[in-house]
C-alpha positions in Angstrom: -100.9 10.5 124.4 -97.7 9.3 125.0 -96.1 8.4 122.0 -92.6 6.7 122.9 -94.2 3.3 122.1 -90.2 2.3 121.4 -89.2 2.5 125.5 -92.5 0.1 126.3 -94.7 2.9 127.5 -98.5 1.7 127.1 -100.4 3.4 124.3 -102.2 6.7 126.0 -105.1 9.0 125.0 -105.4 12.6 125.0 -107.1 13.9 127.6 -108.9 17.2 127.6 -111.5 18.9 130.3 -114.6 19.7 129.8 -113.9 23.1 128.2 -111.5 22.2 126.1 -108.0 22.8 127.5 -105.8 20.3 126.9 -104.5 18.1 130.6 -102.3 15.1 129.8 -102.4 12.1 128.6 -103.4 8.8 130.4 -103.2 5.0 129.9 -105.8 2.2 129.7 -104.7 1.4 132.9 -104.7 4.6 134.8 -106.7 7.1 132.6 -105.9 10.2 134.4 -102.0 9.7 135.4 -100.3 12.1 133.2 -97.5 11.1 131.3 -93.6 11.9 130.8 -93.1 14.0 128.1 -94.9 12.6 124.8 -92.8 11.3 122.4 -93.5 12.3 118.7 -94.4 9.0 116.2 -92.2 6.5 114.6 -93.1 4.3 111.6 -91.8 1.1 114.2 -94.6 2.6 116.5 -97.2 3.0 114.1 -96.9 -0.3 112.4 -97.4 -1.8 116.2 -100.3 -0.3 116.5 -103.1 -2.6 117.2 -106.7 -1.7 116.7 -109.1 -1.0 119.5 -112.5 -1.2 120.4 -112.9 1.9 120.0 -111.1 4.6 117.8 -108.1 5.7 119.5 -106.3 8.8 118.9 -102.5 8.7 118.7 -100.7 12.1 118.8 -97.3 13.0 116.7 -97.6 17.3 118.1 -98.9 20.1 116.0 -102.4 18.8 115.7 -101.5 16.2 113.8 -102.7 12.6 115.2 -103.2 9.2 114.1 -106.9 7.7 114.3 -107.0 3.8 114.7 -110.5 2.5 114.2 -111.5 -1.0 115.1 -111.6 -2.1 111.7 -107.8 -1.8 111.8 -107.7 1.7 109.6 -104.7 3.8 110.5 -106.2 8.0 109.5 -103.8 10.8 109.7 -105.9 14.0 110.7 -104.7 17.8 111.6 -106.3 19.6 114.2 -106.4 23.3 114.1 -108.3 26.3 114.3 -109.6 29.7 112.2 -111.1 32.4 114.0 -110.9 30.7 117.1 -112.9 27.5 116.2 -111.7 24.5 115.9 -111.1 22.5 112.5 -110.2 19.3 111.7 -108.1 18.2 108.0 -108.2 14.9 106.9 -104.7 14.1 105.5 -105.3 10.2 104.1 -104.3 6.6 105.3 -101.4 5.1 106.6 -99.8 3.5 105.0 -100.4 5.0 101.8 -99.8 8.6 103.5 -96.5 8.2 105.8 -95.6 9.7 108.7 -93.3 12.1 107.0 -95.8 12.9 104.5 -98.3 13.1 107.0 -96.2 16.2 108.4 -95.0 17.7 105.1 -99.4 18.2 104.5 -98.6 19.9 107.8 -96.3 22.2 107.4 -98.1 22.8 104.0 -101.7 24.0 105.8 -99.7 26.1 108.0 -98.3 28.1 105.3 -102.0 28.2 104.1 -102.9 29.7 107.1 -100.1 31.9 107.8 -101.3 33.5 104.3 -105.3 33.7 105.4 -106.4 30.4 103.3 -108.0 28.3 105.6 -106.9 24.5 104.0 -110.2 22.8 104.7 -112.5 25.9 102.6 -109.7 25.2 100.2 -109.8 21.8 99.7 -113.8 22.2 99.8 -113.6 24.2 96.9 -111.6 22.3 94.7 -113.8 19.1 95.3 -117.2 21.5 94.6 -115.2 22.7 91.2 -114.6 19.1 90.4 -117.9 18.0 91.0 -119.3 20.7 88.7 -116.8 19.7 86.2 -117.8 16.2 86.5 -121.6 17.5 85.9 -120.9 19.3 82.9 -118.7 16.6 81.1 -121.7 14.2 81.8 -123.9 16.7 80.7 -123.2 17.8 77.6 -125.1 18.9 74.6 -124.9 15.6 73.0 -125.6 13.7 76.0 -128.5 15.6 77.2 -130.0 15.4 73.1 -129.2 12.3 73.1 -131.7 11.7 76.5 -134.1 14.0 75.3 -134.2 11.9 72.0 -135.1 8.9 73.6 -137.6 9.8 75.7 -139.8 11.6 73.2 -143.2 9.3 72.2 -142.9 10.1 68.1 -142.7 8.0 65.4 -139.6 6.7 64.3 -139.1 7.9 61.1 -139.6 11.6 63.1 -137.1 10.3 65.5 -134.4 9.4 62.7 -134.8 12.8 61.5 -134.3 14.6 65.0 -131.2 12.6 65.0 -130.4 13.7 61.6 -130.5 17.2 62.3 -128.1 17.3 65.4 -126.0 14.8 64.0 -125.5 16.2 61.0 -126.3 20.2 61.8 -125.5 20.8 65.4 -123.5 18.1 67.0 -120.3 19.5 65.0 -120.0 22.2 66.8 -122.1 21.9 70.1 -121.8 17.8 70.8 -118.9 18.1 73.5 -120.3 21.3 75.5 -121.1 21.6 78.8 -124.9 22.8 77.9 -125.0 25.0 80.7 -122.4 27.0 78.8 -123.4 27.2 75.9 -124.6 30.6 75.1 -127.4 32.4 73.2 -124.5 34.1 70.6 -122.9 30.5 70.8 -126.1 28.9 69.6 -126.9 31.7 67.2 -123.6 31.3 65.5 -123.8 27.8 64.7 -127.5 28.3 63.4 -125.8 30.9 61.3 -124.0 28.5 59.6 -126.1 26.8 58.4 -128.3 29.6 57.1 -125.4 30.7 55.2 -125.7 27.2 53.0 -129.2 28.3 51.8 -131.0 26.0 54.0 -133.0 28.1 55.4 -135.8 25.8 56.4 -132.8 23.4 58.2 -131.5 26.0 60.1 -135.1 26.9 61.6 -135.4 23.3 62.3 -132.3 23.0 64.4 -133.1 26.1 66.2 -136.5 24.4 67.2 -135.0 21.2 68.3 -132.0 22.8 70.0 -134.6 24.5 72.1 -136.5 21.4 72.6 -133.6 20.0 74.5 -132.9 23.3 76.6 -136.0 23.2 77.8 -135.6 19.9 78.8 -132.3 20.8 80.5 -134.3 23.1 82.3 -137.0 20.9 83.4 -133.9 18.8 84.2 -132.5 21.1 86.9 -129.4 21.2 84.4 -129.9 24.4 83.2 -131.5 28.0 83.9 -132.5 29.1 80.9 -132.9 28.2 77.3 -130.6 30.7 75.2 -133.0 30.2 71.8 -135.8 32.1 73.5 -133.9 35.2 72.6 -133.3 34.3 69.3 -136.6 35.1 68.0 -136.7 37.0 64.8 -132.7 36.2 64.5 -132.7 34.2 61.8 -134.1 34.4 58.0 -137.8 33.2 57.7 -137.5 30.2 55.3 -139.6 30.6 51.7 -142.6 28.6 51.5 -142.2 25.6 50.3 -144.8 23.6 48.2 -144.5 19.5 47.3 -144.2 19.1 43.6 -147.4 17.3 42.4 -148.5 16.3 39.2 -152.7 17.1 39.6 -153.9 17.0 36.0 -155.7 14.0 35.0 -153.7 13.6 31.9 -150.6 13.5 33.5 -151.3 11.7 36.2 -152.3 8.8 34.0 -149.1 9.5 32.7 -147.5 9.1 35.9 -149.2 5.7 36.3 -148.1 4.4 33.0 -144.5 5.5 33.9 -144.8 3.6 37.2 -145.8 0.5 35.1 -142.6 0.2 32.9 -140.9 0.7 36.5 -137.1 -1.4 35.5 -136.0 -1.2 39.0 -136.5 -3.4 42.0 -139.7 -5.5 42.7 -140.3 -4.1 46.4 -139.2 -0.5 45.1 -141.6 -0.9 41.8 -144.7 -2.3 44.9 -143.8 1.1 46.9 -144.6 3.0 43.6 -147.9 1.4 42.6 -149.3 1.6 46.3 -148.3 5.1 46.9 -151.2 6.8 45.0 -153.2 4.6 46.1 -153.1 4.7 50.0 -151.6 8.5 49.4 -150.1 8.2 53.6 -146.8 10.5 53.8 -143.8 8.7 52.7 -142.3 8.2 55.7 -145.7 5.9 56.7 -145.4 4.0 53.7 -141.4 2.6 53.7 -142.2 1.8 57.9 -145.1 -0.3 57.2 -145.1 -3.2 58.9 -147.2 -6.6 58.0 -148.7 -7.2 61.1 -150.5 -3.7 60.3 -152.6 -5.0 57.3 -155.6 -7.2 57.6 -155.8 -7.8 53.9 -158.8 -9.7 54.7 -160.4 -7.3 56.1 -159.6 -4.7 53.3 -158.1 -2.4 56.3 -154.3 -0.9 57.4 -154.2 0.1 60.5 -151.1 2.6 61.6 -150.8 2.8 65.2 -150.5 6.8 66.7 -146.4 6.2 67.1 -146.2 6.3 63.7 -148.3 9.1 62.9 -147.1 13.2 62.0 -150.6 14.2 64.0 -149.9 11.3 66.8 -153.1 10.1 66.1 -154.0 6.3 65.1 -155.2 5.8 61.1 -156.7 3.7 59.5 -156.2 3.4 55.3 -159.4 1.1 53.6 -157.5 -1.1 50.9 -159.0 -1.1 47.9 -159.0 -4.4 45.4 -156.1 -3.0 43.7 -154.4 -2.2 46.6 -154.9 -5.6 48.0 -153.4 -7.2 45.2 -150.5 -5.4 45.0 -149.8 -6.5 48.9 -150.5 -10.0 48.1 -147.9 -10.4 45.3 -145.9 -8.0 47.6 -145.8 -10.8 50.3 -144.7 -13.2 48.5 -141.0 -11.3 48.4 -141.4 -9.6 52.1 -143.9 -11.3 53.8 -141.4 -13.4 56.1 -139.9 -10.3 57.6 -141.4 -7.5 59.5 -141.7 -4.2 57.3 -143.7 -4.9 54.0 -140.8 -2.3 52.1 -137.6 -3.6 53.6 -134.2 -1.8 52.5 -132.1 -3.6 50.5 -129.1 -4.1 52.7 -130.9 -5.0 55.3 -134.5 -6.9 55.9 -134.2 -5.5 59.7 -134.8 -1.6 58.4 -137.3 -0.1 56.1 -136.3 1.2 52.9 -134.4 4.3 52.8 -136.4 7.5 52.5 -134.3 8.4 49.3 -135.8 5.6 47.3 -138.9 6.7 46.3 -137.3 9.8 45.4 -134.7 8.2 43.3 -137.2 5.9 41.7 -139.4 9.0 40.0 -135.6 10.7 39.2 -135.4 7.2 37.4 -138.6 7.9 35.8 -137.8 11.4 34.6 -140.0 13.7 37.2 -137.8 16.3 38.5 -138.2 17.7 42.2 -140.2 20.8 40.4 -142.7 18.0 39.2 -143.2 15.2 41.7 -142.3 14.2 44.7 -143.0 11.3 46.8 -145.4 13.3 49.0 -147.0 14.5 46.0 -149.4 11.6 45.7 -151.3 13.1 48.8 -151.8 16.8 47.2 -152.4 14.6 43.5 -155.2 12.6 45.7 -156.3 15.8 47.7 -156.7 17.6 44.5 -158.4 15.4 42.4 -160.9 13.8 45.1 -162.1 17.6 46.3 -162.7 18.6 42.8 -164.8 15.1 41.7 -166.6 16.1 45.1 -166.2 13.9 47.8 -166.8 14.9 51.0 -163.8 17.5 52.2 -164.2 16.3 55.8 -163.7 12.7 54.7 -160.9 13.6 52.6 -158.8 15.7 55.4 -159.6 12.5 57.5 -158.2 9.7 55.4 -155.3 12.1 54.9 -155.0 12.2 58.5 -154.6 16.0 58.9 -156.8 16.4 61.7 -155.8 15.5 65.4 -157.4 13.6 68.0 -157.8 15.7 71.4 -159.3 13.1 73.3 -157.6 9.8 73.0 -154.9 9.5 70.9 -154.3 5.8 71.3 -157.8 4.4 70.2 -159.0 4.2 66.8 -162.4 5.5 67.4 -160.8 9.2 65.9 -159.4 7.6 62.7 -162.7 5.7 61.9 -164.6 9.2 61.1 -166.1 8.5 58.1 -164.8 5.4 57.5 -167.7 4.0 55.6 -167.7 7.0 53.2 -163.9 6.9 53.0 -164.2 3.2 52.0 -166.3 3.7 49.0 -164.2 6.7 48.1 -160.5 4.9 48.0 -162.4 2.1 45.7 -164.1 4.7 43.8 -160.2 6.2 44.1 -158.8 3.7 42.7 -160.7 2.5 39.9 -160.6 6.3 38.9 -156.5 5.7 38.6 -157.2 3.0 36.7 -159.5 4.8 34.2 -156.2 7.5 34.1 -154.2 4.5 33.2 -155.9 3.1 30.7 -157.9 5.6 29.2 -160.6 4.8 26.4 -161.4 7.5 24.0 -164.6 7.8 25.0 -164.4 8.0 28.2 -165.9 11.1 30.5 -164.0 11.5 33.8 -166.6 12.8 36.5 -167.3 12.7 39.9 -167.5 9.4 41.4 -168.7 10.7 44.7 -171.6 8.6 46.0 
């Protein structure tokens, strides 16, 4: 091309045979008269430049040429070649690159080259390196949880807990890793803290979910592998742990009596008086919702979201439980969970409260717990002989294989289980209010 746009020569393209070798230059005009001697570029030239319709090629020597598309875009680009083939370097825009920078870039590659780095593998590499950086600060431990979290189909009091554990257990020390780097000793050493705390049971947890999400990763195409598979056996096998229930009938009317002379809030004092009765895990009772009971109809149904097993259950409401629901409604019914926290009508009571109620009441941890009212219920039902398959059925302990979703699972023995929770509960209320006379026996029909 001849360049000296300055002394009025018409802008020319390079013009190259067939094989390759470089000819001349010619014009619009005449494409194949060669030119005097090419001039190199000038910024006056290049800012003359008009666009044509088709990319032209304007040539400053050394490979390096100026591509002017149609749409007006001025491209600086360096030819050249490694091992005999030929190359080409994009260098950026005029005018944001200029002319002198344009050949600085140059003078630059050919150092590269000089020294056996070919600048276009180079500046391949760095883009590929930033990419994968780019990857891994997107996908980070917590970020990848975090995904994994969402998209599991539990319920939600399981889900608050998940969160709970890498929250409080894992994200500390894992949340801003690239996952992909995070290793099997990495992972073992954060477990490790928390085993030395004595929470045993925690720290197995958080080994289980951190696998969960590996896995995932995996499934993902983030990862390879899932560094907790080789930490089998690495960790201290927690002790067995047992919910403190109080069983005996004496006690348990003692319990009930307790409840009674409850001081503390109405909704918390309604949790209390229902939980024996309806004996679902605590976790089902604070997220019970209204639009779950047909008090009518004597029936709770908990959809499978909600559900440990992931099955759907259905509780029969006895007359006592009924009533304790109506007066219940009164306070709640307007909002949407029948226990709603205190701070907020929009969440379920906390899972502390029951807990701190009994503390209230003078039960320690060793002597009752809010789960205790299912193994106080299992216990006393087995030995006044009810039907053990009924019993593991309204405790929902058995799991659906078939569908999950429909209720035709969680009505096994619902007839039988119906006369059992009235029989149930008029037993507690015999505990309660015992006469002296009175023989406790099995109320099995």
């Amino acid at each position: 091309m001849c360049a000296n746009v300055s002394r009025g020569c018409t802008p020319f393209l390079e013009i190259a045979s067939p094989s390759g070798v470089y000819l001349g230059v010619g014009s619009l005009r005449t494409p194949f008269a060669p030119c005097d001697t090419p001039m190199p570029l000038t910024d006056i030239a290049i800012r003359k430049l008009k666009p044509a319709e088709r990319p032209t090629k304007y040539a400053d020597g050394a490979g390096l040429y100026l591509l002017v598309n149609p749409g007006g875009s001025k491209l600086w680009r360096w030819k050249y070649r490694v091992a005999g083939r030929e190359k080409l370097l994009a260098l950026g825009a005029y005018p944001t690159v200029s002319l002198a920078a344009a050949r600085d870039s140059v003078i630059d590659a050919k150092r590269k080259l000089a020294s056996g780095v070919d600048p276009g593998a180079e500046r391949q590499a760095v883009k590929v390196a930033e990419s994968r950086s780019r990857v891994a600060d997107a996908n980070t431990f917590r970020n990848v949880a975090t995904t994994w979290v969402h998209r599991q189909d539990v319920a939600e009091v399981t889900a608050l807990k998940t969160q709970w554990i890498f929250e409080t257990f894992l994200f500390p020390d894992l949340a801003d890793r690239p996952i992909a780097e995070i290793s099997a000793r990495e992972l073992l050493g954060v477990l490790r803290k928390i085993e030395e705390t004595g929470k045993l049971e925690t720290a197995k947890r958080a080994k289980v979910k951190a696998g969960q999400v590996f896995r995932f990763a995996v499934l993902e195409g983030i990862v390879d592998n899932d560094p907790s598979a080789s930490l089998r056996g690495a960790l201290k096998p927690p002790k067995p742990r047992h919910h403190a229930a109080v069983t005996d009938p004496e006690k348990v009317g003692e319990l009930l009596r307790a409840i009674d002379g409850f001081s503390g809030q109405p909704v918390t004092l309604a949790a209390l008086r229902l939980a024996p009765l309806v004996f679902v895990r605590p976790g089902e009772l604070r997220h019970a919702e209204w639009d779950e009971f047909d008090l009518d109809g004597a029936i709770w149904r908990i959809p499978a979201i909600k559900m440990k097993m992931k099955a759907a259950h259905l509780v029969p409401l006895s007359p006592q439980a009924i009533t304790i629901l109506r007066e219940l409604r009164r306070l709640t019914g307007n909002g949407k969970f029948v226990f709603p926290g205190l701070r907020s009508g929009m969440r379920p009571m906390s899972e502390n409260t029951i807990t701190a109620a009994l503390r209230r009441l003078g039960y320690t941890g060793d002597e009752m717990t809010g789960h205790g009212f299912r193994s106080m219920a299992a216990t006393r039902l087995n030995e006044m002989g009810w039907n053990s398959d009924a019993i593991e059925r309204q405790l929902a302990h058995a799991e659906s294989n078939k569908v999950r979703e429909a209720y035709t699972h969680a009505a096994q023995y619902l007839d039988e289980r119906k006369r059992m929770m009235v029989a149930w509960a008029d037993y507690l209320d015999g505990l309660r209010n015992p006469q002296p006379t009175s023989q406790y026996v099995s109320v099995a029909a």
